[in-house]
C-alpha angles and dihedrals in degrees: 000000000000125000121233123254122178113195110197124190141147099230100256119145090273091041086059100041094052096048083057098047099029119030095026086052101055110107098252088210096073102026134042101226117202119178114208112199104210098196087058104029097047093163089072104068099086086056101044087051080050095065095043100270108155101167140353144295091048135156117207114203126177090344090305113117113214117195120230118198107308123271115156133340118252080231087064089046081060093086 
C-alpha cells in the first residue's frame, strides 16, 4: 500500500524546481503522489492551509507539511 503525498505549488520558478527535484523524485511505489497546482486549482487553498501549508513549494505526507525553499505565501495565493 502507498502512502499519500500532495505537492502543492503556484508555478513560480522554486515551485517548479522543486516539483522536479522533490515530488518527481518520490518512489511511486510507496507513495501516491498528487501535484496541485494553486494558481489553477484556487479552490484548494483552504485545503492545503488545512493541512498546515504556510508557503509553496510544500509536500504534504501522512498529514505532516514539509516546506520546500520559499516561493510565495499562501496568504499571497489568496488574490
Amino acid at each position: 500500500m502507498s502512502t499519500k503525498a500532495v505537492f502543492y505549488h503556484a508555478g513560480c520558478p522554486v515551485c517548479v524546481d522543486a516539483e522536479r527535484t522533490v515530488a518527481e523524485g518520490l518512489d511511486r511505489d510507496r507513495f501516491n503522489v498528487e501535484i496541485v497546482h494553486l494558481g489553477d486549482q484556487a479552490g484548494r487553498i483552504a485545503e492545503a492551509e488545512s493541512s498546515g501549508v504556510k508557503s509553496v513549494p510544500a509536500l504534504v505526507i501522512d498529514g505532516q507539511a514539509f516546506h520546500i525553499n520559499h516561493g510565495a505565501d499562501l496568504s499571497a495565493l489568496k488574490g
